[in-house]
C-alpha positions, -999 to +999 in steps of 0.1 A: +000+000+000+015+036-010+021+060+019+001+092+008+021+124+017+010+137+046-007+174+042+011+202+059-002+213+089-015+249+090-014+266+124-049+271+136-072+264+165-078+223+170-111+213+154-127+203+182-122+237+197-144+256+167-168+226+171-172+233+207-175+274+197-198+264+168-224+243+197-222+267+221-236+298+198-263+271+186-271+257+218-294+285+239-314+282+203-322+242+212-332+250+249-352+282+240-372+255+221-376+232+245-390+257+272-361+276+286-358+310+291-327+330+298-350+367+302-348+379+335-389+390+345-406+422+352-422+419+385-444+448+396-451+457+435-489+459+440-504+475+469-517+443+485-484+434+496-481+456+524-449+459+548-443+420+537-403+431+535-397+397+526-417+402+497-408+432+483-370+419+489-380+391+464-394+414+442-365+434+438-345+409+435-366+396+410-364+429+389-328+439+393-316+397+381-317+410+344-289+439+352-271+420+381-267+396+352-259+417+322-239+438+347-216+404+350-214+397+316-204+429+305-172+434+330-163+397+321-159+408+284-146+441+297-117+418+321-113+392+290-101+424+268-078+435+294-060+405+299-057+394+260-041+433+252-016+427+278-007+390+268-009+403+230+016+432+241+039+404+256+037+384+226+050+414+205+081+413+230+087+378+223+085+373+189+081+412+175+044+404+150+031+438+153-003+424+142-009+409+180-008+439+197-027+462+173-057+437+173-054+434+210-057+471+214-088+467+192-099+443+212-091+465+241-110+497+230-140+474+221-140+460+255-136+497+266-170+505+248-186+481+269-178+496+295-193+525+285-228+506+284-222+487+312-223+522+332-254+528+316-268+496+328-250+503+364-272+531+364-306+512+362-292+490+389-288+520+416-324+528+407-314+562+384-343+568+357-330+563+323-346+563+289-355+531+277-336+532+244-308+544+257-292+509+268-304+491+234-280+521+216-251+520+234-255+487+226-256+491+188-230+517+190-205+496+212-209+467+186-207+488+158-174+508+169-159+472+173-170+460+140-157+488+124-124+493+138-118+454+131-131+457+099-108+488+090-075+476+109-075+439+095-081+453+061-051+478+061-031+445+069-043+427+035-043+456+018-019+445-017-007+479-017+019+487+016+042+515+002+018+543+022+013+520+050+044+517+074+038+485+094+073+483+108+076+480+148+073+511+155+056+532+129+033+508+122+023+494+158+019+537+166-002+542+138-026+517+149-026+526+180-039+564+169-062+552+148-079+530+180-076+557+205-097+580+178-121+557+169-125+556+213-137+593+211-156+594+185-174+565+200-172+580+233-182+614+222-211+598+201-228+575+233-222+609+251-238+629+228-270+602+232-269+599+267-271+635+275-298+640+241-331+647+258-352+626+228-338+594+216-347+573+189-371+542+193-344+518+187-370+484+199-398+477+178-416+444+194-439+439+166-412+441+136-392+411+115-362+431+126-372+440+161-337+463+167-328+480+134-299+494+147-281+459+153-282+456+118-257+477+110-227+458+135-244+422+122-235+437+084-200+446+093-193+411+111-205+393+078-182+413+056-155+410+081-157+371+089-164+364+053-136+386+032-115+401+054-104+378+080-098+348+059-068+365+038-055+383+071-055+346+087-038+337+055-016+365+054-009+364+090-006+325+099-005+318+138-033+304+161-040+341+171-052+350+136-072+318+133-089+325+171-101+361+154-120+345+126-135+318+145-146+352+172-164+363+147-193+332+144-206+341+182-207+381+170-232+373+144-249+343+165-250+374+191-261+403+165-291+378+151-306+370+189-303+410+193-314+422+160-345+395+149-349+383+184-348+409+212-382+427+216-371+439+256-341+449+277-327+415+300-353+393+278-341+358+267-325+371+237-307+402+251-292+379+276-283+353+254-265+379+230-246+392+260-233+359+269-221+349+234-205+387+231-182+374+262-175+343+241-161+361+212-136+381+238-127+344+252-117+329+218-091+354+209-075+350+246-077+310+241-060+319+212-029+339+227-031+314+250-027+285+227+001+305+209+022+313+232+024+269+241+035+266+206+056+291+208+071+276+243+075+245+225+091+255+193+116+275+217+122+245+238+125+222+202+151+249+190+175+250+220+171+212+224+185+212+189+209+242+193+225+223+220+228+188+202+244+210+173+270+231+193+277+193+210+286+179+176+301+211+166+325+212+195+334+172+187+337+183+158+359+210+162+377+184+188+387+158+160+397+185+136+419+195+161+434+166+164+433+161+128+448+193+125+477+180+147+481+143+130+482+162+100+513+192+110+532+159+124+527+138+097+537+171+073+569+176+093+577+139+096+572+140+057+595+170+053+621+157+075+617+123+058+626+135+019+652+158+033+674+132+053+666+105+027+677+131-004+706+140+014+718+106+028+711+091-010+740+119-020+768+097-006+760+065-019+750+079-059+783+098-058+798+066-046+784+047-081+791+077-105+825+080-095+831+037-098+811+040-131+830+066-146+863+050-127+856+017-147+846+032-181+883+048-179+902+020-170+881-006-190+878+017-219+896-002-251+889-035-230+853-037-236+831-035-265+809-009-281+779-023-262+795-022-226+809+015-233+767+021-239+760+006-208+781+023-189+772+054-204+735+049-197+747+043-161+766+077-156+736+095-171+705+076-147+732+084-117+732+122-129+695+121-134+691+105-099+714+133-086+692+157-102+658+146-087+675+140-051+691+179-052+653+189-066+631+174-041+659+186-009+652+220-028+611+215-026+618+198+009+632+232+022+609+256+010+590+253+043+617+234+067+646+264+060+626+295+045+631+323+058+609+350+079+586+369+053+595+408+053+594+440+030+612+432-001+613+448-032+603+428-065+625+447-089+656+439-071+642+401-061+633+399-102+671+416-111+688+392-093+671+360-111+677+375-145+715+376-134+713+342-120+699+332-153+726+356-172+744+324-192+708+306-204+696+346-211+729+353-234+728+319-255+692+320-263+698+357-270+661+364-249+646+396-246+631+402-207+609+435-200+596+445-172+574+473-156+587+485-119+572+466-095+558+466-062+572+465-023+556+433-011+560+409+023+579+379+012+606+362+016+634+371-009+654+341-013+623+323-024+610+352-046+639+347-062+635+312-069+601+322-085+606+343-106+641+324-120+620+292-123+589+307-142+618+328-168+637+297-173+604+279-186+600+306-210+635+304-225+638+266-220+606+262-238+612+287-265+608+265-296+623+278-329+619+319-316+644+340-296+626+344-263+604+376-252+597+374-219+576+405-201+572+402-166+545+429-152+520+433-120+488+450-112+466+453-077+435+436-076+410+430-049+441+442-022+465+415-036+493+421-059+491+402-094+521+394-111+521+379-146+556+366-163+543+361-202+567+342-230+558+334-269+569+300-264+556+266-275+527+268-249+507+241-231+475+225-237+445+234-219+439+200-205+474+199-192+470+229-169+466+213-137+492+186-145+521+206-148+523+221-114+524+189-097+560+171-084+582+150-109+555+156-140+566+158-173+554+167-205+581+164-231+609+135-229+640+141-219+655+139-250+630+172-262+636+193-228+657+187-199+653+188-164+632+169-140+598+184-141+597+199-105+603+234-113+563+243-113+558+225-084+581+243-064+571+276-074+532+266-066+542+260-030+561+291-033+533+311-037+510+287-013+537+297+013+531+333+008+487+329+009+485+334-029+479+319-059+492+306-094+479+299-123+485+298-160+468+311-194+484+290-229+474+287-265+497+261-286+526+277-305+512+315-291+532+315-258+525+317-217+513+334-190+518+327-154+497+347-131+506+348-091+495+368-063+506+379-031+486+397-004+488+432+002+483+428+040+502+386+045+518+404+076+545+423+090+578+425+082+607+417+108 
């Protein structure tokens, strides 16, 4: 059976959370229809009660349930707001989302509103007179002012277009935060303005399809919010916060239908009910926080868990190339020390032969045929050879057991005193050598010297049928020094490029071209001695260039 692959998981509220949100906004429905009632009821004293305190205690009570209630539902929502703004304003701290603590501050002044109507209803409760429309509007304006600001502030983060709007920490969490406190006083100044207006508006017709017109207006803004809006902000905006907004919004509308279609009386079963769902909605976006911050927690404690098993496998790491590090310097000196005692003990011995060989070719000479003077010809010459290679590799051997100290040398006078080594091989070839001034550099001279004799000496060596014209010039790039030594010999093959700057390789015999093919080689560790680099540029019958570099800053000078 194929393993399907497994869908990514989104970061959103559980299922059985939204199900539970979804049955609780449904559920007063099913018990208003099988008898309950969630109204609190008018009871009215009558004169045949008397001094009965007992009595008119109970029908107090029995009057003032609906705001006691209401009263308790209000400051809950009021509470819930609080707490979610200051864990949203926490959560910006932690992980810097500016969205959080905007929409908690929403949250926040919506919650504030409340307030505002639950003074209103505080009122009734300390027995003040009060118009009866006045709590169904504060109401409608409370839930309206929190439907539009969520509306407007979740909309400006989907909006496509963010060049004119500056959601950055600061400018964007500030902007927000005016835009809240304004849309306070105007709704402030607006529930003032109808609490101190001498004629308000009928705002509950009993006998209507829409018994509160004015909750029509908040219900609207919910539907366009929960429907367009929140979905790309959630999308936009991906955490368990987000996803707790949207899913706020189903116990808004469940709330704005009870009030709206429902609600013929203040504290009747569908006031009450709405109430009680409007606390919900403040609850999910706190579950919400809630829930984020765990995942938040646990993503922080996976992270360090595997910070900690990476700096422990970096440190072994770093451990064993350490040692590596160490095996490898011993082994490199031990290899060093190796070709130059076996190079120099191997002298003795190969003089030893040349001088017996060429002994008994002297004494032997008219003695022995034609055949045995070749042999012992071909003897002389490997013994020279093998003198040659020996007396190369102690010279590649010593390039890092006896150099020098690097200091300021000058190239000219490094560059003059190769061509003069090379003054013999210059004058018989009859080659030309220019070359520009050049620069001061840190290096060490005897070696710099060695160089640049080597990489002239392929250029006559290799000069084919021509007289030589060697140019040797530099340049600075990217703070190194770049040095190029250019012939118009034979050249070299592209595919040979690597080849010939590695020990003992050849690419002509030695009856073609002398020498023992280590020349290269020892001016590539050369250069790696001095933290540069070598390479070469050929075309066939066209000639050579050798590039190198050299630092600018490889160090002081002693």
């Amino acid at each position: 059976m194929t393993n399907l692959p497994a869908k990514s998981e989104r970061v959103r509220l559980p299922n059985e959370f939204i199900w539970t949100i979804v049955f609780i906004c449904i559920f007063p429905t099913v018990l208003n229809s099988l008898g309950f009632n969630f109204g609190s009821n008018k009871v009215t004293l009558h004169p045949t009660i008397g001094l009965d305190l007992q009595r008119v205690a109970d029908v107090l009570q029995l009057s003032l349930a609906g705001s006691f209630l209401v009263t308790i539902l209000e400051w809950s929502a009021f509470w819930t707001a609080m707490f979610t703004v200051i864990l949203a304003f926490t959560n910006y701290k932690i992980t810097g989302d500016v969205t959080t603590p905007i929409i908690g501050t929403v949250l926040f002044c919506a919650g504030a509103m409340d307030g505002f109507h639950t003074l209103i209803i505080y009122q009734s409760l300390n027995g003040r007179q009060i118009d009866p429309n006045l709590i169904p509007l504060t109401w409608a304006i409370s839930q309206l002012f929190y439907g539009l600001l969520m509306l407007i502030t979740t909309s400006l983060f989907v909006a496509k277009d963010k060049r004119h709007i500056m959601w950055e920490r600061e400018k964007g969490f500030g902007f927000a935060i005016t835009i809240s406190l304004l849309f306070c006083i105007i709704a402030y100044g607006v529930i003032s303005l109808v609490v101190k207006s001498p004629h308000l508006p009928t705002a509950i017709f009993p006998y209507s399809a829409i018994s509160r017109p004015w909750d029509t207006g908040p219900l609207v803004l919910f539907l366009i919010t929960g429907i367009f809006i929140l979905p790309k902000f959630y999308k936009r905006h991906e955490s368990i916060f987000s996803h707790s907004l949207l899913v706020s919004i189903i116990p808004q509308i469940f709330s704005q239908i009870h009030m709206a279609f429902d609600s013929t009386a203040i504290f009747d079963n569908n006031f009450n009910i709405a109430h009680f769902l409007k606390v919900i909605s403040y609850l999910i976006p706190f579950c919400g926080l809630v829930l984020d911050y765990h995942r938040t927690y646990r993503e922080t404690e996976s992270i360090n868990s595997r910070l900690i098993i990476e700096i422990a496998n970096h440190k072994a790491t770093e451990e064993k190339l350490k040692h590596q590090t160490v095996e490898l310097k011993r082994s490199n000196e031990e290899l060093q020390q190796f070709a130059y005692v076996a190079s120099h003990d191997l002298q003795e011995p190969l003089r030893m032969v040349a001088s017996f060989t060429q002994l008994l070719k002297r004494r032997y000479k008219d003695k022995l045929d034609a055949d045995a003077n070749e042999f012992i010809d071909f003897a002389v010459d490997g013994v020279k050879r093998m003198q040659g290679l020996i007396n190369d590799l102690l010279q590649f051997s010593r390039i890092t057991t006896q150099a020098k100290s690097l200091e300021r040398i000058s190239s000219n006078s490094a560059l003059e005193t190769a061509i003069n080594n090379l003054k013999v091989s210059i004058e018989e070839s009859k080659a030309k050598i220019t070359y520009d001034k050049l620069p001061v550099i840190v290096a060490d001279d005897f070696q710099m010297v060695q160089l640049f004799q080597n990489l002239i000496g392929n250029g006559i060596k290799y000069r084919g049928d021509k007289s030589p014209e060697i140019k040797i010039t530099s340049c600075e790039h990217d703070n190194k020094w770049q040095f190029s030594v250019a012939d118009n010999g034979i050249g070299i093959e592209k595919q040979y490029f690597e080849k010939i700057f590695l020990i003992f390789q050849r690419l002509h015999t030695k009856n073609e071209y002398s020498g023992t093919g280590i020349g290269l080689a020892v001016c590539k560790k050369i250069i790696e001695r001095h933290s540069g680099e070598l390479w070469v540029e050929s075309e066939l019958e066209k000639g050579t260039i050798f590039h190198f570099t050299i630092p600018m800053n490889l160090g002081k000078a002693n």
